[in-house]
C-alpha positions as CSV (number, residue, x, y, z in Angstrom):
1,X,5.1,-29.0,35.0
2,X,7.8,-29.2,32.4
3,X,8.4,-25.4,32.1
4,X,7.2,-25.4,28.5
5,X,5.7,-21.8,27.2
6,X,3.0,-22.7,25.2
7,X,1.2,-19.8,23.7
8,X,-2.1,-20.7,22.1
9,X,-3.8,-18.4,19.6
10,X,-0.4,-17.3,17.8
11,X,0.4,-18.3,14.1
12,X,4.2,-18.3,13.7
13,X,4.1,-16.8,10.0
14,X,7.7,-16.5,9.1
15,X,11.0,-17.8,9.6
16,X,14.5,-15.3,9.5
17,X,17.1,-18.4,9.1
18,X,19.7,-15.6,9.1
19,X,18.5,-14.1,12.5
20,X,17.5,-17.3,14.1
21,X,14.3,-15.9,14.6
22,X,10.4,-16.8,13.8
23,X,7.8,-13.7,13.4
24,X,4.6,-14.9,15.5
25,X,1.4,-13.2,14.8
26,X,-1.1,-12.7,17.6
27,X,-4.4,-13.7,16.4
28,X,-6.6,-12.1,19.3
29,X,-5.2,-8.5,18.4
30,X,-3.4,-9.0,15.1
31,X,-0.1,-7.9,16.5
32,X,3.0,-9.4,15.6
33,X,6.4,-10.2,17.3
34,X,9.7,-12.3,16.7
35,X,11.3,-14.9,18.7
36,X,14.7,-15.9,18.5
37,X,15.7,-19.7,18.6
38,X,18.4,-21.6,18.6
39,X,16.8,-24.5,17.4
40,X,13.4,-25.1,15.3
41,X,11.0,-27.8,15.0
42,X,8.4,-27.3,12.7
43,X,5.5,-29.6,12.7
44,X,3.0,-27.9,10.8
45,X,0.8,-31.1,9.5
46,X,-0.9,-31.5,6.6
47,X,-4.3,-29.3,5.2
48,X,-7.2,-31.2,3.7
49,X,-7.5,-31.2,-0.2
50,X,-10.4,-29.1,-1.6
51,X,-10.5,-29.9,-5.6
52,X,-11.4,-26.2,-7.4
53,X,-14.2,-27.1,-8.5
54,X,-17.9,-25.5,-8.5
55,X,-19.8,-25.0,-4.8
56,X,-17.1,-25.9,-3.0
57,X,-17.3,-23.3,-0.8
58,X,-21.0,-24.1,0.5
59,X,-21.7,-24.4,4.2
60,X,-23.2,-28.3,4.1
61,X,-19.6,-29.2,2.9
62,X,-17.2,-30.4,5.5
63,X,-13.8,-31.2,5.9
64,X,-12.0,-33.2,9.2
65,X,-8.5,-32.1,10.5
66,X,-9.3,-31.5,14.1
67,X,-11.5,-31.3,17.2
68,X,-13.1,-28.4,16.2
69,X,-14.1,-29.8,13.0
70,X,-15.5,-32.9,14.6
71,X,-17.7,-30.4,17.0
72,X,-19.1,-28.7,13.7
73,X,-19.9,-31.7,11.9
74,X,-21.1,-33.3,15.2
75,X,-23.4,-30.2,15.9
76,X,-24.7,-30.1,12.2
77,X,-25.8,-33.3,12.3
78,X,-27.2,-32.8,16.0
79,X,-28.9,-29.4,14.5
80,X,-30.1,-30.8,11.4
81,X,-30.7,-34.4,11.5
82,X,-29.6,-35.0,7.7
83,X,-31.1,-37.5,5.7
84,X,-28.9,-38.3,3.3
85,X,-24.8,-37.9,3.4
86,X,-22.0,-37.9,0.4
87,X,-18.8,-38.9,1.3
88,X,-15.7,-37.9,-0.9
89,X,-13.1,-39.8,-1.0
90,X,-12.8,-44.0,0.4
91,X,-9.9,-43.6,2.8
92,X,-9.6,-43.9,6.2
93,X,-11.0,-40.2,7.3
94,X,-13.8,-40.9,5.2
95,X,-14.5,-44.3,5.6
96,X,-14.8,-43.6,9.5
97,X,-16.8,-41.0,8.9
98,X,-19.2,-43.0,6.3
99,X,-19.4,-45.9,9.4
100,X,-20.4,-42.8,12.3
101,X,-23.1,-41.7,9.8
102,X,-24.4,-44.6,9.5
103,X,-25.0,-45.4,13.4
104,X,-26.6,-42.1,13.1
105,X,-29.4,-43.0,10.6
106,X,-28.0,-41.6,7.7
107,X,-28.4,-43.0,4.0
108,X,-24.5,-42.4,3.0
109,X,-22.9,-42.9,0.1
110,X,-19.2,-42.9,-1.4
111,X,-17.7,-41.6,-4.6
112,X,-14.3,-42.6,-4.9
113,X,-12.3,-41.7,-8.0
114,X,-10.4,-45.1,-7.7
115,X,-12.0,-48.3,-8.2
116,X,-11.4,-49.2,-4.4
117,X,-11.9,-47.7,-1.0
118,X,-8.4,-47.6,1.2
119,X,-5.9,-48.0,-1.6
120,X,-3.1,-49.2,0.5
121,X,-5.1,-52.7,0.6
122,X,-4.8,-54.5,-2.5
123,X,-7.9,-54.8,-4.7
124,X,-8.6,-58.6,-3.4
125,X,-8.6,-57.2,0.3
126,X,-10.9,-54.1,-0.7
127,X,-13.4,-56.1,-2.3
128,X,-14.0,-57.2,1.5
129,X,-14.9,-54.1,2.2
130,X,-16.5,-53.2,-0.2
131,X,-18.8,-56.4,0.6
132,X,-19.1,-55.2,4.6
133,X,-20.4,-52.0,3.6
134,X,-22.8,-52.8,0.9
135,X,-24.7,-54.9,4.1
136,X,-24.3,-51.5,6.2
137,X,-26.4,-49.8,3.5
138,X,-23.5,-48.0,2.0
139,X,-23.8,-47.2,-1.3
140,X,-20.5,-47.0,-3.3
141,X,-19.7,-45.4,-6.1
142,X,-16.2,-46.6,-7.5
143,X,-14.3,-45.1,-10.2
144,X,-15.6,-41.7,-10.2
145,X,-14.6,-38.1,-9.2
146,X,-17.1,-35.5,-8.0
147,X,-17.1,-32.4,-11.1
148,X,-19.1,-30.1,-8.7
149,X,-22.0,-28.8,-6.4
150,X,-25.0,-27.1,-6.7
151,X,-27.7,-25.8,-3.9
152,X,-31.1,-26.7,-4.3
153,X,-32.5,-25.6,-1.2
154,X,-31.9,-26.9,1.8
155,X,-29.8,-29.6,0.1
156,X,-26.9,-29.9,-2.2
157,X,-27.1,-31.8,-5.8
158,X,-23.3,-33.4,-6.2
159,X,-22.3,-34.4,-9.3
160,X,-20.0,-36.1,-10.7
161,X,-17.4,-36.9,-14.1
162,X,-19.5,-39.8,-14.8
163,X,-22.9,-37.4,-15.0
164,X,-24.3,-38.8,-12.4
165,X,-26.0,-36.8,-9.3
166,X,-26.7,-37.2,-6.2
167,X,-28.5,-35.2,-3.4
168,X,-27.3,-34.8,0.1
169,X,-28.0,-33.0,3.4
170,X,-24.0,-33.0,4.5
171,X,-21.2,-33.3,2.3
172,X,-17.5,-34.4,4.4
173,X,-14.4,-34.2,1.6
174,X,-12.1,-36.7,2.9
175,X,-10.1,-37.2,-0.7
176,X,-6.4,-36.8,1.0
177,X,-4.3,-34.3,2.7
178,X,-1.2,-32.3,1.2
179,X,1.5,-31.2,3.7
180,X,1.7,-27.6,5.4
181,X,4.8,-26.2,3.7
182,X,4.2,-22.8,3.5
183,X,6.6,-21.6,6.0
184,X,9.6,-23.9,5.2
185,X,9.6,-22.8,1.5
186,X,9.2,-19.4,1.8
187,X,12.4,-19.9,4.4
188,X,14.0,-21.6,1.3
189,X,14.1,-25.2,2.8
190,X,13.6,-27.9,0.2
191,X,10.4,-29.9,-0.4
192,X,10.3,-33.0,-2.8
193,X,8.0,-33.9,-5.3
194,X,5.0,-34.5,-3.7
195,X,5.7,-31.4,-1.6
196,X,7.2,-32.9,1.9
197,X,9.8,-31.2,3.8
198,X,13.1,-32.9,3.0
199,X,15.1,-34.6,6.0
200,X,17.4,-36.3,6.9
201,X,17.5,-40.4,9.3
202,X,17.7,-37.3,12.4
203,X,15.1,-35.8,11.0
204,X,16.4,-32.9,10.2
205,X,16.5,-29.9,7.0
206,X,18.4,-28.8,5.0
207,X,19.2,-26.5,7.5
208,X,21.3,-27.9,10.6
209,X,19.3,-25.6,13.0
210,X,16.1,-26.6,11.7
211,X,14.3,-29.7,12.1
212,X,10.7,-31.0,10.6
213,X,8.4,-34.0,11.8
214,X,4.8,-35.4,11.2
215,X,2.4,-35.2,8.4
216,X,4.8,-32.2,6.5
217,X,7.7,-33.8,6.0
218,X,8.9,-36.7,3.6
219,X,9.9,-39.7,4.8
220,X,11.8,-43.1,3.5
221,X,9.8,-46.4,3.1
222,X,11.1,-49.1,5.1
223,X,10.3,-52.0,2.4
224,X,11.3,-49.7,-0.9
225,X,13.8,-47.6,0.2
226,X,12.3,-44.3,-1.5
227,X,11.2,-40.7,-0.5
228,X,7.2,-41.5,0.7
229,X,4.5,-39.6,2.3
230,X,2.7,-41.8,5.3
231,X,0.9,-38.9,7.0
232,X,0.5,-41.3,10.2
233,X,0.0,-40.5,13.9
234,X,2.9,-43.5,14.9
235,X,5.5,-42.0,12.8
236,X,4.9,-38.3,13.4
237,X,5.2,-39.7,17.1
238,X,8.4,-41.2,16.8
239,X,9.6,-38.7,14.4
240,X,8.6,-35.7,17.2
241,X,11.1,-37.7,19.9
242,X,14.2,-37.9,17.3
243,X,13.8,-34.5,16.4
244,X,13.8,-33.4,20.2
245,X,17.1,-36.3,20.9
246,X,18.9,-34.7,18.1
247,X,18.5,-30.9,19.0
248,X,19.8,-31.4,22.3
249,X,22.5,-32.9,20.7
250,X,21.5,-37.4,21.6
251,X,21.7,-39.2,18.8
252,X,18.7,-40.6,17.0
253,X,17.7,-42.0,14.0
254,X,14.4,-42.2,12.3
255,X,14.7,-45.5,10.1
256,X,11.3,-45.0,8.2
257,X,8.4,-46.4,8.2
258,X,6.1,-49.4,6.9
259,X,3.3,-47.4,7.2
260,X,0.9,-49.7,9.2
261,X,-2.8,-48.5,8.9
262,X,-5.9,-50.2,11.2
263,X,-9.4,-49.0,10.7
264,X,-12.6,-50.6,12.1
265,X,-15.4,-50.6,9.7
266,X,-19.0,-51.9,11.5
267,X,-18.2,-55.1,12.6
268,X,-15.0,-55.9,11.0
269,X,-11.3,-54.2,11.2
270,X,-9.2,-53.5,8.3
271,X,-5.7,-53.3,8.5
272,X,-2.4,-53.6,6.7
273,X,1.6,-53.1,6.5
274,X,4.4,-52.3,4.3
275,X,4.0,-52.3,0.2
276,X,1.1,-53.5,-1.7
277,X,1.2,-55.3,-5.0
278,X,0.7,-52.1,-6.9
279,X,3.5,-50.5,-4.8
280,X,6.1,-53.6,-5.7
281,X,5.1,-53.9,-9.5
282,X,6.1,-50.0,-9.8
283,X,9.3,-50.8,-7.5
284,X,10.9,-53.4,-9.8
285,X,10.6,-55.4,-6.3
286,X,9.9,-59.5,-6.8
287,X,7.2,-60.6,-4.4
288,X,4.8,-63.8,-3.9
289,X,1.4,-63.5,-3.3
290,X,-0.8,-65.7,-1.6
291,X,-5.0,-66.2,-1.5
């Protein structure tokens, strides 16, 4: 309709910022090709976090990024009717994942290295949720990692820094997300600390012909004024229309972002905006707080 190529089933592995071309791989035959460009967007996302730690590579454990890792989990739990569940990791991916368990019958619980699930909410907000899920039949397990896995079975034994242990059908590791910056360092473009491509209010790199959007790039917090990572479908979605005003030459400007989060939980919805107490004590920023 729009005249867009899209060509599914390529990996563009490389990026020639002399040549103003990318090298595409062809992953049905393995073949690989360059395309020239005059301008690039690269909105790569970010990976899910998998900890080096023992049995991580065992089939019951699952991560989410995308559809086709909602149809695995969704066909495991179809296939195998798990008992129980373990849950890395109290944030949003995780939480919603914990709440479809439990519609499905499954005894699910949560380690979460933090004291609190969803750490943008302050502590007094959490301890809400914590409440809500407890009556769901969630069992938490605050302020403690997960040191490693172990088959027994059909089942997997998790344990954790604490010593404790706990015995699950499914595993899902939903303890954060790191952006893809593979290709944009090896092209030499510049990441900042936490590993987010660098841009500028148009969004783009330290290249002029090259701009970066979503989940992989670093972004400025509206309320704090410093270099953030909000790896957030709104921005990313704003961020993709700048970057396509700005390579065709209309200006637009990306003024950052509050980082506004919703998530339902059972029967109640979670939600929140801008910096958290935490976040303004280790800004310098004054703030009032009220109960």
């Amino acid at each position: 309709r729009y005249r867009v190529d899209v060509r599914t089933r390529e990996e563009v592995c490389g990026i020639d910022r002399k040549k103003k071309q990318v090298q595409v791989k062809r992953l049905s035959d393995g073949t690989v090709y360059r395309e020239d460009y005059d301008v690039l967007i690269l909105s790569p996302g970010a990976e899910p976090v998998r900890p080096l730690v023992p049995g991580i590579d065992s089939d019951r454990i699952f991560t989410l990024r995308n559809v086709p890792d909602t149809d695995r989990i969704k066909n495991y739990v179809d296939e195998t009717k798990p008992a129980q569940a373990v849950v890395v990791g109290g944030g949003f991916i995780g939480l919603e994942m914990v709440e479809n368990l439990v519609e499905r019958g499954v005894q699910t619980t949560v380690v979460e290295m933090t004291e609190q699930v969803m750490a943008p909410l302050d502590p007094e907000m959490a301890a809400m949720v914590h409440t809500h899920l407890r009556e769901k039949g969630v069992k938490l397990e605050l302020g403690n990692g997960v040191s490693g896995f172990t088959e027994e079975g059909e089942r997997l034994k998790v344990a954790t820094d604490k010593g404790k242990e706990f015995v699950a059908d499914i595993v899902i590791l939903a303890i954060g997300v790191r952006p893809e910056n593979q290709l944009a360092t090896e092209a030499g473009l510049e990441v900042g600390t936490r590993g987010g491509i660098v841009t500028d209010l148009a969004m783009r790199t330290t290249d002029p012909n090259i701009f970066a959007v979503g989940d992989a790039v670093e972004v400025m917090d509206f309320v704090g004024g410093y270099p953030a990572m909000v790896p957030l479908a709104g921005p990313a979605n704003k961020q993709g229309r700048i970057a396509a005003d700005n390579a065709l030459g209309r200006k637009s400007v990306f003024r950052g972002t509050q980082g506004t989060s919703i998530v339902k939980l059972f029967d109640r919805v979670a939600a929140c905006t801008g910096m958290n107490e935490k976040s303004l004590k280790r800004s310098g920023i004054a703030y009032m707080k009220s109960y």
